[in-house]
Every structure is written in structure tokens, then in C-alpha cells.
C-alpha positions in Angstrom: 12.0 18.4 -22.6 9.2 17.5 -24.7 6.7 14.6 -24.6 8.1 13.5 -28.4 12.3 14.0 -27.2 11.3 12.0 -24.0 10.0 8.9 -26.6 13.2 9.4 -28.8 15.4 8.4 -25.8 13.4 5.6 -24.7 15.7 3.4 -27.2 18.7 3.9 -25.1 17.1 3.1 -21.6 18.1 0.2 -20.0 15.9 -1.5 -18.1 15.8 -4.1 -15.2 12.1 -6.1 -14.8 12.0 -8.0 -11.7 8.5 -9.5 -10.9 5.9 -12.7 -11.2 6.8 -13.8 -14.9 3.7 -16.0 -16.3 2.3 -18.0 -19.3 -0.8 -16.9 -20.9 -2.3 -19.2 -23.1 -5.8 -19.1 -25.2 -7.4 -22.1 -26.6 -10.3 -20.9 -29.3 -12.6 -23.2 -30.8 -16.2 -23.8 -31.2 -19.1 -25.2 -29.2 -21.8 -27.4 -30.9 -22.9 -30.0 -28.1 -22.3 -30.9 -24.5 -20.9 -34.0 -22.9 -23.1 -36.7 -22.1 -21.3 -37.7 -19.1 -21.7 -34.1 -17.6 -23.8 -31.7 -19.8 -19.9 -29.9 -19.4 -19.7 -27.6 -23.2 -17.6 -29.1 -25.7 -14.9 -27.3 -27.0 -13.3 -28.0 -30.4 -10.1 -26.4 -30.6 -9.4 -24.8 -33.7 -6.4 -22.6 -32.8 -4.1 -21.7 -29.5 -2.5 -18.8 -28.7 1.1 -18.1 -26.3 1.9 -15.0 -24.7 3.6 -13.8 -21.5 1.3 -12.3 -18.7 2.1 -10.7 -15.7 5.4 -9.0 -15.3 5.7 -10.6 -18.7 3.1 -8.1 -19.6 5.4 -5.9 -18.2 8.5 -7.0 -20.2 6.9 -7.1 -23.2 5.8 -3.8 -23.5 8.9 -2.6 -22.5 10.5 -4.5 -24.9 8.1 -3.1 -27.7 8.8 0.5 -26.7 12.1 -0.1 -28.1 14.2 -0.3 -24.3 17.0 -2.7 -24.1 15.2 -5.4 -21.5 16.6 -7.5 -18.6 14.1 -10.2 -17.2 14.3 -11.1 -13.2 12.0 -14.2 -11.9 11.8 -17.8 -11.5 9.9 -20.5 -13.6 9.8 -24.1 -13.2 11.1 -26.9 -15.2 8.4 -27.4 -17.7 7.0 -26.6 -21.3 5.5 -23.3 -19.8 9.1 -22.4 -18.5 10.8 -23.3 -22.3 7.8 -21.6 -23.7 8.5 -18.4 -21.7 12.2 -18.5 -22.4 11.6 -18.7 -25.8 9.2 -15.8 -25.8 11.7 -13.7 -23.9 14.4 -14.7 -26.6 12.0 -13.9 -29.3 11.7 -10.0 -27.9 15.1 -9.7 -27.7 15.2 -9.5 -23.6 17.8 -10.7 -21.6 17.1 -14.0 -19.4 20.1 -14.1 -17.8 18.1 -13.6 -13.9 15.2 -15.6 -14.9 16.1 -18.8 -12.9 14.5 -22.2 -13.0 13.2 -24.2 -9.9 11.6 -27.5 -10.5 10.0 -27.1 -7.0 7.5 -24.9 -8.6 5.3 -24.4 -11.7 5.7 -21.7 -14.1 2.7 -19.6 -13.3 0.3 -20.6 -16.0 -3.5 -19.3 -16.7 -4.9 -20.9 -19.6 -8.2 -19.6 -21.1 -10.7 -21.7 -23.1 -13.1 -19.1 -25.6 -15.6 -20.3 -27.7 -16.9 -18.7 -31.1 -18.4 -15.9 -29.8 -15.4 -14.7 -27.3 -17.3 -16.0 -24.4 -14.4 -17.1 -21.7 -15.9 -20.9 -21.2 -13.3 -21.4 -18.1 -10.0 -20.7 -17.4 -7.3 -23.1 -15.7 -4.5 -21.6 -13.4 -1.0 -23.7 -12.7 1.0 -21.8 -9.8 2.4 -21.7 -6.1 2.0 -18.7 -4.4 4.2 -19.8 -1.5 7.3 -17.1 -1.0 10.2 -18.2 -2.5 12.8 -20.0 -0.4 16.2 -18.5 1.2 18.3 -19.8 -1.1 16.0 -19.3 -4.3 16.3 -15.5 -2.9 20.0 -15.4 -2.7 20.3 -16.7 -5.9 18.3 -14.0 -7.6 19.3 -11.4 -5.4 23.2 -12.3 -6.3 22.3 -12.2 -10.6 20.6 -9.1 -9.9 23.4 -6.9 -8.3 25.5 -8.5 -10.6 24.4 -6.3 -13.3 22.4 -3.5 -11.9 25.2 -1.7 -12.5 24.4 -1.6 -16.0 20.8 -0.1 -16.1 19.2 3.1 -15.9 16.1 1.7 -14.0 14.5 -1.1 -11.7 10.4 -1.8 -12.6 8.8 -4.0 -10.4 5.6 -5.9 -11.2 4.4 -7.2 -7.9 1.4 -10.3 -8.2 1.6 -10.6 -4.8 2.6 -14.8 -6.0 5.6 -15.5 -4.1 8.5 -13.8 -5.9 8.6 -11.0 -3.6 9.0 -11.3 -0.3 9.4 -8.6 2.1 12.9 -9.3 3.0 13.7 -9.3 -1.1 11.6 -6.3 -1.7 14.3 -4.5 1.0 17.3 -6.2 -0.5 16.8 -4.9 -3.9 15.1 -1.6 -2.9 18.3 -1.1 -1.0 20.2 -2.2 -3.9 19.0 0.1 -6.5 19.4 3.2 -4.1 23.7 2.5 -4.0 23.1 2.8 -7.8 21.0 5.9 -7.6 18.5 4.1 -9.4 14.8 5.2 -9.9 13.0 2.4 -8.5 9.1 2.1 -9.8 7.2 -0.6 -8.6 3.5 -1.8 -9.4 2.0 -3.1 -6.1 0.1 -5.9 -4.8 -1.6 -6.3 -1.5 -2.9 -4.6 1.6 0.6 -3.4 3.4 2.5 -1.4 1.2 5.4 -1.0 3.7 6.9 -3.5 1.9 7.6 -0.9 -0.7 9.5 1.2 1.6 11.8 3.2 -0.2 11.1 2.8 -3.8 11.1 5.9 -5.9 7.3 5.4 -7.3 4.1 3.2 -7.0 1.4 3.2 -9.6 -2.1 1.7 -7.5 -5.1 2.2 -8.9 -7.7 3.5 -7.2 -9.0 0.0 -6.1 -5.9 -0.8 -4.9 -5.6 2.4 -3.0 -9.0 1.6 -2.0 -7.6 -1.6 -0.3 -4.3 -1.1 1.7 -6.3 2.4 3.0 -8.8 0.4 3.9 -11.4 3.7 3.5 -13.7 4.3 0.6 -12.3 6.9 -1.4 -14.8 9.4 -3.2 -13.5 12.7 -4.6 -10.2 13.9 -5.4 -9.7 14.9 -1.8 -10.0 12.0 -0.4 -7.8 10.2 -3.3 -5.1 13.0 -1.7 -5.5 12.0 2.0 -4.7 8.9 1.3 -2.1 9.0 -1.3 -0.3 11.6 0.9 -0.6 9.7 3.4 1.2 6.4 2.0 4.0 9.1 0.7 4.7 9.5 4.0 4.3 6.0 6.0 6.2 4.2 2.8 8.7 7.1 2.3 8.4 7.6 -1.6 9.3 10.4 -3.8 5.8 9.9 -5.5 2.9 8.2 -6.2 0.8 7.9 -9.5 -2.5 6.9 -8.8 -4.4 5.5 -11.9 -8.1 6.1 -12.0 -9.2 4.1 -15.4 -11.4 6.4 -17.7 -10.8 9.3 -15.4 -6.8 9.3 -16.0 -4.6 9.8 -13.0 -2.9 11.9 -10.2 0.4 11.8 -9.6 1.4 13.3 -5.9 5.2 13.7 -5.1 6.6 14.2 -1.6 7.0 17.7 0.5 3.4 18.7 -1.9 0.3 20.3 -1.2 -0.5 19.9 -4.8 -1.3 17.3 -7.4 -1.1 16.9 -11.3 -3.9 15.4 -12.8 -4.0 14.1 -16.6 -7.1 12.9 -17.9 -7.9 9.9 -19.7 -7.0 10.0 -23.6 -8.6 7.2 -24.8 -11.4 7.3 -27.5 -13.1 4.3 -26.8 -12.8 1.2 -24.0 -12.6 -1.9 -25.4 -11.2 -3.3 -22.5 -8.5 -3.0 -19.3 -6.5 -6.0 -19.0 -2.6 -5.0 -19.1 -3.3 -1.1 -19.2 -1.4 -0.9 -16.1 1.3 -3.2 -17.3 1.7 -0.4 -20.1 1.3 2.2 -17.5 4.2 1.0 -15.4 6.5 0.2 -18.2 5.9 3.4 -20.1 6.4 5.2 -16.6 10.1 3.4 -16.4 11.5 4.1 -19.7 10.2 7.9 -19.4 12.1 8.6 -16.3 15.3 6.2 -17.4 15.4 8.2 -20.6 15.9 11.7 -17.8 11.8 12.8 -17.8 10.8 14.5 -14.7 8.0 12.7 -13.0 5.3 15.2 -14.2 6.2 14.5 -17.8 6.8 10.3 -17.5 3.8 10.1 -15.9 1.2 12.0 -18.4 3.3 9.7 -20.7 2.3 6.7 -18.8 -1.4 7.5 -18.6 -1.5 8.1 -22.2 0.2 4.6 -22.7 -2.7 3.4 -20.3 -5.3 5.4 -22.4 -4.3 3.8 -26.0 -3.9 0.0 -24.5 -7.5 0.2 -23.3 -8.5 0.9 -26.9 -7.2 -2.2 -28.0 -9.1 -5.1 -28.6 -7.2 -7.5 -27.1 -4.0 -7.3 -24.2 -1.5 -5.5 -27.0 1.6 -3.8 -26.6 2.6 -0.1 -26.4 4.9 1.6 -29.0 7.0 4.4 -29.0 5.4 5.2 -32.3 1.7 4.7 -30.7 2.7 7.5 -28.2 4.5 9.8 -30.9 1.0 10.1 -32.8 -0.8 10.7 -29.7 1.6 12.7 -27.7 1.2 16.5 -27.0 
């Protein structure tokens, strides 16, 4: 199958986004005196921005890609939460497993920019205490009431509460009944956790961390990712390596695949692996063998680091780029 056939199916993928849903919110304005009280910078607000961050990220692009969404988290009872839903609701994705708990904030970061784009301070609203037994039953239960219905599970893991280990298994567990691909983008420094899942998409940093060894060379990259192939019993593992592309190792191989980077500038890297991830779900949903969804996904990655700003991936950014 080609790369452009693999992005005409995306459309009819159905996919199932279960992660750390937050509120990102910009506040630009300008800066012309201090405060007398503190010498803190004065910001005049001149304009404020909403978007979802996160597995929102997540969502969103998969949403933009053109693949019929389902949304799986918990937000509080507040604006942010109405503000989320109604983002959700405006990308067409289905909220029908994004719960509300008014124990807890809706995981908010809000970012204060002056005139010149400088980041004056930003201002974070979350609990990252695990989620409670029966917040976890009741997710787990509007879950596997309709994973019948998709083609594949994404997980965006912030390591902020949503996924507890016990969860992780439930719904890992879950998803293989269904014969469901199972791709998750991890958090932490034990990725047993994960046990199971079809795919994780580290970078190397990450990798970096739950090896716990410094890892120079393409070698030692492969030690390592073989290695967690094994202890965490995937079928693969897409490491991402920022302007150096990615390698994607599957188990019971010697080998690797590695695709280089595509982009033609860096603008910046916030959400590329958000893009990555969701790119890499719809692929293999829409029948791509693991080879193929994941040169797809680093090109995704390659494009969204070109971009300005956090933006969303296309399936008719990838046609023009796809080879």
C-alpha cells in the first residue's frame, strides 16, 4: 500500500483517545511599565487565545486528519472544563467518556506573552494525584462500552493522574479482546506500566530516562529500545529523535528502520510528538504495516515542527509531502 492510499483511509478510522485532556490558554498584550508595588512587568492584554493541550493535542490532530474521534479523560467542574467540552464539540469528537469530577481542576496552563513573543510567566491549575477507584470504574466502564466500535486505542500519557497502573492494565487488556492496536505515548521512568501495548513512541530523552544510560549512537539507541521490547512485551517501538527522524524496532528483530527527518526548517517542537502519535494511530487503523505508519508519523512530526506555532496536521499536509 502506498504512503498517499494509507492517507485516503485515514477518514474512515475510528479512533479512541484516552489520556490527560488540558486547557491551553495565551494571554498577549504589551508591556510599557512595571508595578510600583513590585517592579512585577505589566501586562496589557490585548487579545486571549483557547486551545486544547495535552492529549487534547492529541485529539485534535486526530480530529484534523479527518478520523472520526472519541475523547476519554476527566475535567473538573469549571469554565476550563465547559471550555474544553466546547472545543471538543467544535472538532466534531465525541465526549461521551470525558467525565467531570469537581474534586479536581481541569488541567490548565495559561501563558502570559508580551509584544515581542517573550513567555512573561505561565500559570498551571492541576492535581496530579491518581485518580480515585471509583473515578476509574467509571471511565473504565464508558470505555468498554464502546471500544467495540473503533479501529484503535491512542494513549497520551502526562504522567498527571489519569493513568494509573492498575487502568493502564485494564484497558491494555481491554483493547487486546478487541484485537485492537494499542499505541501509547509514555510518561515516566518504569515503562512496565505499558505492558502489552502494541507500540510506544519515546523520544530519545525519554528513552534516555526509564534506561537510565546515556545513549550515544544508533547502537546504543538499539540496546536499549530492544531491550524495553522485551521487558514491556511490545510488538514495536518508534523511537523519535527530533531533527534526526526516528527508528522504529519491532519484536523478534535484529534490524531497524530508520527515516530521517523531513522538515525544512525548525521553528519550534511543542506538540510534534502529539502529531507523531496521532498520525501513527490513524496509519495503522486505516491497515498500514508498522514500517509504513511510522515514516508517516515522523513526517507528521517533520511538518509540525515547521510551524510557527503548536498547529495541526492534515491529511492534505502529508499528501504534498508524502513519498
Amino acid at each position: 500500500m502506498q504512503l498517499s492510499e494509507i492517507i485516503d483511509k485515514i477518514k474512515g478510522v475510528s479512533v479512541l483517545c484516552i489520556g490527560d485532556i488540558m486547557l491551553d490558554c495565551y494571554s498577549y498584550g504589551a508591556v510599557s511599565r512595571t508595578a510600583p508595588e513590585s517592579d512585577a512587568p505589566i501586562l496589557h492584554v490585548e487579545r486571549d487565545e483557547k486551545m486544547l493541550g495535552g492529549a487534547g493535542n492529541v485529539l485534535s490532530n486526530l480530529a484534523s486528519l479527518g478520523a472520526r474521534v472519541c475523547a476519554a479523560g476527566i475535567v473538573g467542574e469549571d469554565a476550563a472544563a465547559q471550555s474544553v467540552l466546547d472545543i471538543l464539540k467544535s472538532q466534531h469528537i465525541d465526549t461521551e467518556c470525558v467525565l467531570q469530577d469537581g474534586d479536581r481542576p481541569t488541567i490548565t496552563k495559561t501563558r502570559y506573552v508580551n509584544q515581542e513573543g517573550s513567555h512573561l510567566v505561565r500559570v498551571d491549575y492541576e492535581d496530579k494525584t491518581a485518580i480515585n477507584a471509583e473515578l476509574e470504574d467509571r471511565l473504565y466502564n464508558s470505555i468498554a462500552a464502546l471500544i467495540a466500535d473503533q479501529d484503535v486505542v491512542v494513549m497520551s500519557d502526562y504522567n498527571k493522574g489519569l493513568l494509573t497502573d492498575q487502568l493502564l492494565a485494564r484497558l491494555i487488556k481491554l483493547a487486546q479482546a478487541h484485537d485492537m492496536p494499542v499505541i501509547i505515548d509514555p510518561k515516566g521512568n518504569d515503562y512496565s506500566k505499558y505492558k502489552g501495548a502494541t507500540m510506544l513512541t519515546p523520544n530519545k530523552k525519554e528513552l534516555v530516562e526509564v534506561s537510565g544510560t546515556q545513549l550515544d549512537g544508533h547502537d546504543a539507541i538499539a540496546n536499549a529500545a530492544r531491550t524495553m521490547i522485551e521487558n514491556t512485551e511490545l510488538d514495536a517501538l518508534l523511537v523519535t529523535l527530533s531533527e534526526e527522524g526516528g527508528m522504529l524496532f519491532e519484536k523478534g528483530s535484529d534490524d531497524f528502520v530508520s527515516f530521517p527527518a523531513q522538515a525544512k526548517c525548525v521553528k519550534q517542537v511543542s506538540g510534534a510528538g502529539d502529531s507523531v502519535v496521532a498520525t501513527l494511530a490513524v496509519a495503522l487503523g486505516g491497515g498500514a504495516s508498522k514500517t509504513q505508519a511510522s515514516k508517516l508519523a515522523i513526517l507528521a512530526g517533520s511538518i509540525a515542527v515547521e510551524q510557527a506555532d503548536t498547529s495541526l496536521i492534515t491529511a492534505q499536509m502529508l499528501k504534498e509531502r508524502a513519498v
